[in-house]
PDB file of N, CA, C and O in Angstrom, chain B, residues numbered from 101:
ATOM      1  N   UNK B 101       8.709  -4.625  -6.718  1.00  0.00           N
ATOM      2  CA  UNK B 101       7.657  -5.431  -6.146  1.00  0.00           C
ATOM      3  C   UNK B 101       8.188  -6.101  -4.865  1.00  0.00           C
ATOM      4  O   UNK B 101       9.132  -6.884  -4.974  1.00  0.00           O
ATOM      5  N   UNK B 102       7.567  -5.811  -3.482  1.00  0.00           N
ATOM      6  CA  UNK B 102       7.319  -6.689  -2.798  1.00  0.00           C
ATOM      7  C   UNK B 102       7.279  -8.034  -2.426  1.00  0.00           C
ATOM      8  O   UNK B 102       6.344  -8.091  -1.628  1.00  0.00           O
ATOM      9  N   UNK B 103       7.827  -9.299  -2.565  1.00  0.00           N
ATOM     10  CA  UNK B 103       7.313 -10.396  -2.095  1.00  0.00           C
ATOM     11  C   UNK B 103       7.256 -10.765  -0.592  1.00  0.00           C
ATOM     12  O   UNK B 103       8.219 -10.350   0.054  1.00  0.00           O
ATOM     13  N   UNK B 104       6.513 -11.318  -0.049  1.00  0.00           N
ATOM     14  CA  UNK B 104       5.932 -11.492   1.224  1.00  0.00           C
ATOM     15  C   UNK B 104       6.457 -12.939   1.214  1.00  0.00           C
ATOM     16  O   UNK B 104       6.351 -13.475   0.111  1.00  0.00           O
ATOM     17  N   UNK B 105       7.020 -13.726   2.224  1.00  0.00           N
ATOM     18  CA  UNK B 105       7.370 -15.165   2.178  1.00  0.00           C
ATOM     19  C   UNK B 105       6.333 -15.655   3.742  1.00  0.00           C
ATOM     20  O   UNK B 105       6.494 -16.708   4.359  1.00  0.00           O
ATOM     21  N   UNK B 106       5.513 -14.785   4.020  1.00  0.00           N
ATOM     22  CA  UNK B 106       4.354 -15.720   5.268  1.00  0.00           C
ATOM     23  C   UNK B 106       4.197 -16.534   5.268  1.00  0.00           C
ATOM     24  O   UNK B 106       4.513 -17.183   6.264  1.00  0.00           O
ATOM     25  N   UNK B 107       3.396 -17.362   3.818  1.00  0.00           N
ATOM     26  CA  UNK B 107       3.173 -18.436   3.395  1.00  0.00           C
ATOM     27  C   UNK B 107       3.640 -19.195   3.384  1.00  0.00           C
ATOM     28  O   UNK B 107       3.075 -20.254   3.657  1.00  0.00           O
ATOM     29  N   UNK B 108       5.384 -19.138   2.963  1.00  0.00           N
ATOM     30  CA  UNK B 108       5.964 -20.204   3.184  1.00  0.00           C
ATOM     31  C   UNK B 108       6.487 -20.757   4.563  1.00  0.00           C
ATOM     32  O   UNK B 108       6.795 -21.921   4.816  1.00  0.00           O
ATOM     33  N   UNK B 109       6.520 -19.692   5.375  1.00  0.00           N
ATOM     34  CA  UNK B 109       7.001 -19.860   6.833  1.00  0.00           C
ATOM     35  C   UNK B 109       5.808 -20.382   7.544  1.00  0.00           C
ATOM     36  O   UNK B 109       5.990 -20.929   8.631  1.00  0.00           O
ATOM     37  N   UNK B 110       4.833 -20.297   7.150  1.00  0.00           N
ATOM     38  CA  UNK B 110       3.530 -21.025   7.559  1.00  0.00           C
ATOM     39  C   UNK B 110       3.432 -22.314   7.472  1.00  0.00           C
ATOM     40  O   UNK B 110       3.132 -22.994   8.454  1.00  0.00           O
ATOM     41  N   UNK B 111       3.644 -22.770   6.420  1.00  0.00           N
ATOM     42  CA  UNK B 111       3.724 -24.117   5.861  1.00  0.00           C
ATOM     43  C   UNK B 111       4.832 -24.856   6.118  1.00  0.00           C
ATOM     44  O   UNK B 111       4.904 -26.045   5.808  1.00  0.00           O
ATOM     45  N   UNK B 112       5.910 -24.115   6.786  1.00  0.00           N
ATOM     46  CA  UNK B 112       7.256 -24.769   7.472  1.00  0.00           C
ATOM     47  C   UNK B 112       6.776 -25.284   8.633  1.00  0.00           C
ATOM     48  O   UNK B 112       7.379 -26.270   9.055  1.00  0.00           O
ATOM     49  N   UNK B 113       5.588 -24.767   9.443  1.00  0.00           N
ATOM     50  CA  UNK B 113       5.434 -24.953  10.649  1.00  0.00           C
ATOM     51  C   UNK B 113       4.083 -25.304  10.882  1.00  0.00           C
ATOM     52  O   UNK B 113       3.536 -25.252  11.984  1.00  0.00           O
ATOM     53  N   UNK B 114       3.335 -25.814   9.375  1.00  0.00           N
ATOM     54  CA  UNK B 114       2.137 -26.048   9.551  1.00  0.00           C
ATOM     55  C   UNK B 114       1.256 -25.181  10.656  1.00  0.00           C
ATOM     56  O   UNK B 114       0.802 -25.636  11.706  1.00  0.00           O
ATOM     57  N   UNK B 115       1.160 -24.212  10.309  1.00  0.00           N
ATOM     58  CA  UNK B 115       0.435 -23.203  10.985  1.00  0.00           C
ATOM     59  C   UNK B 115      -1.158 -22.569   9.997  1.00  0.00           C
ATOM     60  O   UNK B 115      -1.105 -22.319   8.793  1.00  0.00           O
ATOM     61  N   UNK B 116      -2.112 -22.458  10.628  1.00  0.00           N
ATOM     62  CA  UNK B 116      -2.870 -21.317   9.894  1.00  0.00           C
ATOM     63  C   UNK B 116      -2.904 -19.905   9.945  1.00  0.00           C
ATOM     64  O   UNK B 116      -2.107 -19.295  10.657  1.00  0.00           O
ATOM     65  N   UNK B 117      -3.847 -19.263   9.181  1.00  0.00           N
ATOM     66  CA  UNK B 117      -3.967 -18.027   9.876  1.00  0.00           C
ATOM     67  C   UNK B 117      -3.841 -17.514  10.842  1.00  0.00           C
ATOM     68  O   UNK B 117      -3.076 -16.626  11.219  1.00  0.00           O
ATOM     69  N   UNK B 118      -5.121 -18.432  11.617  1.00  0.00           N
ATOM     70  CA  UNK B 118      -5.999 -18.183  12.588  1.00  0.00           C
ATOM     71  C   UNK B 118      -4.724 -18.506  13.665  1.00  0.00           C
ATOM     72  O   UNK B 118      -4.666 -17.770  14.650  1.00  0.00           O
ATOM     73  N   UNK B 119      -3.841 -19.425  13.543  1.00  0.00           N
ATOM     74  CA  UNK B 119      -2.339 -19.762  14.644  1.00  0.00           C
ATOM     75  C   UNK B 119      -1.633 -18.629  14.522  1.00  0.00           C
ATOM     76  O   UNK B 119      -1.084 -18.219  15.545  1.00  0.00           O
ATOM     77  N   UNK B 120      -1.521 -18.078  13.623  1.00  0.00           N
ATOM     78  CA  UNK B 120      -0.399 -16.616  13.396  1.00  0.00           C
ATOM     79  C   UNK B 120      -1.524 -15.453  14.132  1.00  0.00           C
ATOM     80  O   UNK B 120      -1.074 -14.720  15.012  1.00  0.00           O
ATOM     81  N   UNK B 121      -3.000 -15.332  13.719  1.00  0.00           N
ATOM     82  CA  UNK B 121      -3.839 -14.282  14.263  1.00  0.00           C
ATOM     83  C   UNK B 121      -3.035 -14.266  15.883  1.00  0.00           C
ATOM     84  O   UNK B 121      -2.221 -13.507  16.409  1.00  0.00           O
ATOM     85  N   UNK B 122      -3.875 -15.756  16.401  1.00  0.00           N
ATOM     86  CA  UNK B 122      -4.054 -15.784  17.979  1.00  0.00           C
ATOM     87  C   UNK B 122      -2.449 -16.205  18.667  1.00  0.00           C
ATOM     88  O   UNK B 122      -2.351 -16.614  19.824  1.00  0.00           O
ATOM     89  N   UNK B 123      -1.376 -16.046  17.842  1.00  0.00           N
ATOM     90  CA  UNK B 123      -0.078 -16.206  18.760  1.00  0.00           C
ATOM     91  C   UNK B 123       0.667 -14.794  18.433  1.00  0.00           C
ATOM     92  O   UNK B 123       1.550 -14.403  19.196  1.00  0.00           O
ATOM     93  N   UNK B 124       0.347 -14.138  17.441  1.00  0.00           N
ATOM     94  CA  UNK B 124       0.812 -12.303  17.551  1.00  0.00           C
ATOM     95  C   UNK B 124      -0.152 -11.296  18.177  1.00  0.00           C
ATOM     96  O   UNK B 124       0.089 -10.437  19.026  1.00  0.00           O
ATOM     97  N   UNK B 125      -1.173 -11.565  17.630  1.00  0.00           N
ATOM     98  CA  UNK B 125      -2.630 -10.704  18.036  1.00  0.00           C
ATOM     99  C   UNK B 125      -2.834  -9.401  16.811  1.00  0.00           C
ATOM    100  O   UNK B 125      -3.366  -8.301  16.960  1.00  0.00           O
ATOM    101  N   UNK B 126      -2.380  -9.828  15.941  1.00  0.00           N
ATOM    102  CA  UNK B 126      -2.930  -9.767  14.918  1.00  0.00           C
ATOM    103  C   UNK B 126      -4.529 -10.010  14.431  1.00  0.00           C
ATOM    104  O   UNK B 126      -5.212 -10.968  14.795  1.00  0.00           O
ATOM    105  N   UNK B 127      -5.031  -8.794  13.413  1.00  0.00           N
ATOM    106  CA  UNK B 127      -6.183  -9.360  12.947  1.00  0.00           C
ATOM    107  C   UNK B 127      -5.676 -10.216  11.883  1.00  0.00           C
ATOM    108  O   UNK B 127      -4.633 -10.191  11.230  1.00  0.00           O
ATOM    109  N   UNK B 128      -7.293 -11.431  11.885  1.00  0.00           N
ATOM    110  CA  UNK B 128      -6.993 -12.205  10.992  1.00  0.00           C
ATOM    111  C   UNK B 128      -7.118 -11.795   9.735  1.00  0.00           C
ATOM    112  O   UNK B 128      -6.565 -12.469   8.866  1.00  0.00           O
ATOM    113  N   UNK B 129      -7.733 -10.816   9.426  1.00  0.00           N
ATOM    114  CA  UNK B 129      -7.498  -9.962   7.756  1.00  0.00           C
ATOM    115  C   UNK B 129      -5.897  -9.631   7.486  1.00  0.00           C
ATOM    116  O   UNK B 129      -5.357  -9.696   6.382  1.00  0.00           O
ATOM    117  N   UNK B 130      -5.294  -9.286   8.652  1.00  0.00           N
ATOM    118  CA  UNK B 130      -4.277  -8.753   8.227  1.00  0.00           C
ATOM    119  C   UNK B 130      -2.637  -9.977   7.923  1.00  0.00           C
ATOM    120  O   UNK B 130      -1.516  -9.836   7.435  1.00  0.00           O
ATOM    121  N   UNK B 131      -3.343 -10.975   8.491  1.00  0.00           N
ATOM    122  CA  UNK B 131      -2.488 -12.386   8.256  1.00  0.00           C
ATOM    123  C   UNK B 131      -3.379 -12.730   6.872  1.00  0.00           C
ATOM    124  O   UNK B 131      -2.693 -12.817   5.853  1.00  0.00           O
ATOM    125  N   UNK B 132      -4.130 -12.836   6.789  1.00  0.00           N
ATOM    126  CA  UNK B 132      -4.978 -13.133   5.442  1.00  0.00           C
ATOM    127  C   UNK B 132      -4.215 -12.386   4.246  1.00  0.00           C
ATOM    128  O   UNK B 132      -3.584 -12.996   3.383  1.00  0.00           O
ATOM    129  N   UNK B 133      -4.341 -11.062   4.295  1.00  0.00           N
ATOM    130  CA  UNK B 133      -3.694 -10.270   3.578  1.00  0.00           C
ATOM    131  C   UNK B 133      -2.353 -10.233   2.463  1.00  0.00           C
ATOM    132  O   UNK B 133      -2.166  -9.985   1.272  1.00  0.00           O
ATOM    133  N   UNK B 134      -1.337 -10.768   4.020  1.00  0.00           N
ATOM    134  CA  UNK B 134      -0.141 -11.290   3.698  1.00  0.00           C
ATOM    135  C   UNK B 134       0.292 -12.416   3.371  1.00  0.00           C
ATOM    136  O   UNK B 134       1.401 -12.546   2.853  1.00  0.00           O
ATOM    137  N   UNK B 135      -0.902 -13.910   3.739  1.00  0.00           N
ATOM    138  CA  UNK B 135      -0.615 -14.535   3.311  1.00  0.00           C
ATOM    139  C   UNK B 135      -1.043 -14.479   1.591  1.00  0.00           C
ATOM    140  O   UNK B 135      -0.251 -15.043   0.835  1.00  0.00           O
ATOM    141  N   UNK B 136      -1.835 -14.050   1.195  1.00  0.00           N
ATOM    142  CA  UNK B 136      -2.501 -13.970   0.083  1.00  0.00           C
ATOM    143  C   UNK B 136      -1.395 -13.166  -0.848  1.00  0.00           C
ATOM    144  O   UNK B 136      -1.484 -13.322  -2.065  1.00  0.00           O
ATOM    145  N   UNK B 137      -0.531 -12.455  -0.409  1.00  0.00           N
ATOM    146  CA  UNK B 137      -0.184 -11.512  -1.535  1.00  0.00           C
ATOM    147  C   UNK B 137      -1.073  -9.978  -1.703  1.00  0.00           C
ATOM    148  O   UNK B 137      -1.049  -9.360  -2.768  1.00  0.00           O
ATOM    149  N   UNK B 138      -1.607  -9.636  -0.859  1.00  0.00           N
ATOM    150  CA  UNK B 138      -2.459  -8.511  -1.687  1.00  0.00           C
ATOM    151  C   UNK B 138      -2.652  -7.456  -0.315  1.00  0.00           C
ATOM    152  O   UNK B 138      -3.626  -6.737  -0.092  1.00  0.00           O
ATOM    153  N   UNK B 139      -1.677  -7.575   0.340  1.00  0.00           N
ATOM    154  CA  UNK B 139      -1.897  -6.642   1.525  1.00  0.00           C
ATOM    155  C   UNK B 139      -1.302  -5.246   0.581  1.00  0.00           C
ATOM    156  O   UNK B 139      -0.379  -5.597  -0.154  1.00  0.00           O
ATOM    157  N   UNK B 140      -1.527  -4.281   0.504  1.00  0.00           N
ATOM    158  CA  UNK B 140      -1.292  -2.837   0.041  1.00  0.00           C
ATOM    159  C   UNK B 140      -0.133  -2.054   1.182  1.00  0.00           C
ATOM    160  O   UNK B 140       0.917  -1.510   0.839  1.00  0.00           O
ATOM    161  N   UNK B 141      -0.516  -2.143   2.212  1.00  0.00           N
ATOM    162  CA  UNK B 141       0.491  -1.600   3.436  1.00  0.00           C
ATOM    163  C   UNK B 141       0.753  -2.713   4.011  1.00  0.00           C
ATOM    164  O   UNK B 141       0.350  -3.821   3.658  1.00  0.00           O
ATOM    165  N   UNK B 142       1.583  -2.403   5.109  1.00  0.00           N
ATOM    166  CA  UNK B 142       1.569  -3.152   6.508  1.00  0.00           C
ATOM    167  C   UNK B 142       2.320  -2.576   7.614  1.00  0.00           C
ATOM    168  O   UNK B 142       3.407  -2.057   7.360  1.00  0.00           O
ATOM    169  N   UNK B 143       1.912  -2.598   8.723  1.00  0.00           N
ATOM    170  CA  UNK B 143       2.465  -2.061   9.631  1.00  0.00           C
ATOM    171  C   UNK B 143       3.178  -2.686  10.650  1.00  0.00           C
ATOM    172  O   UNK B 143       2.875  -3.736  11.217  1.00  0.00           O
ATOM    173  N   UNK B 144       4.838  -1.465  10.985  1.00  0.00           N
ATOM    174  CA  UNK B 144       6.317  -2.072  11.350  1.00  0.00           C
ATOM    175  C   UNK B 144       5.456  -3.206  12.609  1.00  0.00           C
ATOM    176  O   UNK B 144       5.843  -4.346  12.866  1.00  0.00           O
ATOM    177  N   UNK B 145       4.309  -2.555  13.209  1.00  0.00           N
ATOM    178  CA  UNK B 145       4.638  -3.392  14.523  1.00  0.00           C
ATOM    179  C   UNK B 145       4.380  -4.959  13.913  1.00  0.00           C
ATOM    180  O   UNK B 145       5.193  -5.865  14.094  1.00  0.00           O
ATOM    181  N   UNK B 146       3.034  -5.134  13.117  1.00  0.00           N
ATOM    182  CA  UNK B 146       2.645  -6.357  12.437  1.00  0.00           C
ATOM    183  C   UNK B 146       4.286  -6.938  11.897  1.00  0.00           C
ATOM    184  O   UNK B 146       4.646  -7.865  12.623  1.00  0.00           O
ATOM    185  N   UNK B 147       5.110  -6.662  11.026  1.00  0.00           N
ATOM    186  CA  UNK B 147       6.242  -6.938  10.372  1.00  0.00           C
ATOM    187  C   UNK B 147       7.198  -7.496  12.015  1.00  0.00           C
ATOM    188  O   UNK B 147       7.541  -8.675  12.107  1.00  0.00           O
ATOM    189  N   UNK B 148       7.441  -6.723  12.899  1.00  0.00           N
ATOM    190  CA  UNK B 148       7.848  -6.867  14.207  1.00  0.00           C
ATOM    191  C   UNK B 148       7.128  -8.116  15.034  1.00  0.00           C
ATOM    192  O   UNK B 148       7.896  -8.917  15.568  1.00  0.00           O
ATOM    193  N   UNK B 149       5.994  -8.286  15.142  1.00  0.00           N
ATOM    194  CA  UNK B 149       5.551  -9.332  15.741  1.00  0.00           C
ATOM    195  C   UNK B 149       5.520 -10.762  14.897  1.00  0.00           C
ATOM    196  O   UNK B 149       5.593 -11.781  15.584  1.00  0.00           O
ATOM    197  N   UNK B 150       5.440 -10.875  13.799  1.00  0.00           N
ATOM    198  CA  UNK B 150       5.522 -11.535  12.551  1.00  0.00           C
ATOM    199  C   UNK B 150       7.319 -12.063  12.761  1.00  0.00           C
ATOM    200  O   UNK B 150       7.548 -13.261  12.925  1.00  0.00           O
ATOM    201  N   UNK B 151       8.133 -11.349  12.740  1.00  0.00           N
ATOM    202  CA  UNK B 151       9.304 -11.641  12.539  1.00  0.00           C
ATOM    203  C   UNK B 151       9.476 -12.573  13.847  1.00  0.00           C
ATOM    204  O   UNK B 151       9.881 -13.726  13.698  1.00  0.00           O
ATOM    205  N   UNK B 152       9.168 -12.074  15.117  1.00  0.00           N
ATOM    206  CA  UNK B 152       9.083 -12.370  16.767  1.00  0.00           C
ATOM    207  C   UNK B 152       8.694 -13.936  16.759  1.00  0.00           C
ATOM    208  O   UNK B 152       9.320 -14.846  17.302  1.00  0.00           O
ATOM    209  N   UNK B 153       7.650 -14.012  16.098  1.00  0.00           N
ATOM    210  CA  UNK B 153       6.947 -15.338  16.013  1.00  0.00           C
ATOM    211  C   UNK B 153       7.857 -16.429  15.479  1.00  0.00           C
ATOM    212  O   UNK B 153       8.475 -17.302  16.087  1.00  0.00           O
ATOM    213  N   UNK B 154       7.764 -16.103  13.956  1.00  0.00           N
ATOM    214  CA  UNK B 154       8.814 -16.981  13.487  1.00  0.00           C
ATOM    215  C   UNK B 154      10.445 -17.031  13.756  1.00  0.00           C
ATOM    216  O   UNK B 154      11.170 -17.978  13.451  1.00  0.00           O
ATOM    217  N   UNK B 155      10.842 -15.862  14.364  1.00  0.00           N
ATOM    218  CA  UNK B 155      12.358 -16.211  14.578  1.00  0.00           C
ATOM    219  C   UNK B 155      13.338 -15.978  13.828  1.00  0.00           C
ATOM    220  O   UNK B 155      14.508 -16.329  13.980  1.00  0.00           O
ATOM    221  N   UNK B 156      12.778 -15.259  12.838  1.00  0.00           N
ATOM    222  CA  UNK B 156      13.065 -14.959  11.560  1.00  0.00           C
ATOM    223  C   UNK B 156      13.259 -13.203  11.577  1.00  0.00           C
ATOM    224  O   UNK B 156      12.484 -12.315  11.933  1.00  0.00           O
ATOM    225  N   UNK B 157      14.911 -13.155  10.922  1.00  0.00           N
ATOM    226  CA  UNK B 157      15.073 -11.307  10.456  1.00  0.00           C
ATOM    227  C   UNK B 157      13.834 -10.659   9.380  1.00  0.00           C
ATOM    228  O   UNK B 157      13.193 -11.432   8.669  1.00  0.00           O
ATOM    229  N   UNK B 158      13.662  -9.629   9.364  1.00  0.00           N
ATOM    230  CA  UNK B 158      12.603  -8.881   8.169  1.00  0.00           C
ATOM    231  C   UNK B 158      13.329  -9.218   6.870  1.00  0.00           C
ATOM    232  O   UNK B 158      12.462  -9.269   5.998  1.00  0.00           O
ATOM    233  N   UNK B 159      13.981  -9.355   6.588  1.00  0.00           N
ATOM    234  CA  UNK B 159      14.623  -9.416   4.546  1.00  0.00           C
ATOM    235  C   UNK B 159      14.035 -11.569   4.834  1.00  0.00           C
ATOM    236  O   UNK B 159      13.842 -11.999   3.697  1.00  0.00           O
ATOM    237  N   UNK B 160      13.856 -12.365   5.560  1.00  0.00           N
ATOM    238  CA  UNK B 160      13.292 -13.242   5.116  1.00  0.00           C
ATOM    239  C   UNK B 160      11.963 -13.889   5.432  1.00  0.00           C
ATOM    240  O   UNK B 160      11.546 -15.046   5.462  1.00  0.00           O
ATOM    241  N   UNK B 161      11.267 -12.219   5.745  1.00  0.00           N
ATOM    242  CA  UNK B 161       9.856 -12.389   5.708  1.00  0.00           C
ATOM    243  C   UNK B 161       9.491 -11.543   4.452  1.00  0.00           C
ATOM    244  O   UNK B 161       8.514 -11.857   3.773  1.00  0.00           O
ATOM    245  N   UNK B 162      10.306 -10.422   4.125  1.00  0.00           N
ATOM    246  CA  UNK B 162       9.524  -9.515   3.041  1.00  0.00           C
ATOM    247  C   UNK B 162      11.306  -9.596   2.002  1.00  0.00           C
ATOM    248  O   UNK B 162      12.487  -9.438   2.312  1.00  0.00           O
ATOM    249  N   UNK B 163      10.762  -9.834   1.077  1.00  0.00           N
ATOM    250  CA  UNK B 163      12.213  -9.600  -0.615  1.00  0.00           C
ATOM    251  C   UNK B 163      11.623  -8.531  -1.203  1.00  0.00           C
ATOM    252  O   UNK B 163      10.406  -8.406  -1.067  1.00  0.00           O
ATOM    253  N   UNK B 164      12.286  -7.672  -1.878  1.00  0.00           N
ATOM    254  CA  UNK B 164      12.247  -6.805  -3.112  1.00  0.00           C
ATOM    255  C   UNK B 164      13.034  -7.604  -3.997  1.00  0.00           C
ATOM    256  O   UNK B 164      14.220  -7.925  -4.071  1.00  0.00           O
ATOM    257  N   UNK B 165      11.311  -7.958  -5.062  1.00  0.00           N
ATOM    258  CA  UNK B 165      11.902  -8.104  -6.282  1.00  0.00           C
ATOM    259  C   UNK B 165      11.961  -7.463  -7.606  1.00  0.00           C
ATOM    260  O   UNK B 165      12.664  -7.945  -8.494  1.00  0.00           O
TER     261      UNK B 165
END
């Protein structure tokens, strides 16, 4: 299993969605998605701009647990 840590990096920086949508350019379904837990895929560039934003390597945006 997957865990996604968006959420918590969100809430480090008091951010919403809609702040992660309009500062990657991301759709907001697809920040929705991940923050929620229930995204099925995701794609490297989303994971890439996601990481960009926060400043953060990929193993502490996404864990295998």
């Amino acid at each position: 299993m997957i865990k996604c840590h968006l959420a918590r990096l969100m809430g480090e920086r008091k951010m919403k969605v809609m702040d992660v949508a309009r500062e990657t350019g991301l759709h907001r379904n697809t920040v929705t998605l991940l923050y929620k837990e229930t995204a099925q895929r995701i794609d490297l560039d989303a994971i890439d701009k996601l990481c960009e934003l926060f400043k953060c390597e990929v193993g502490e945006l996404l864990e295998r647990k």
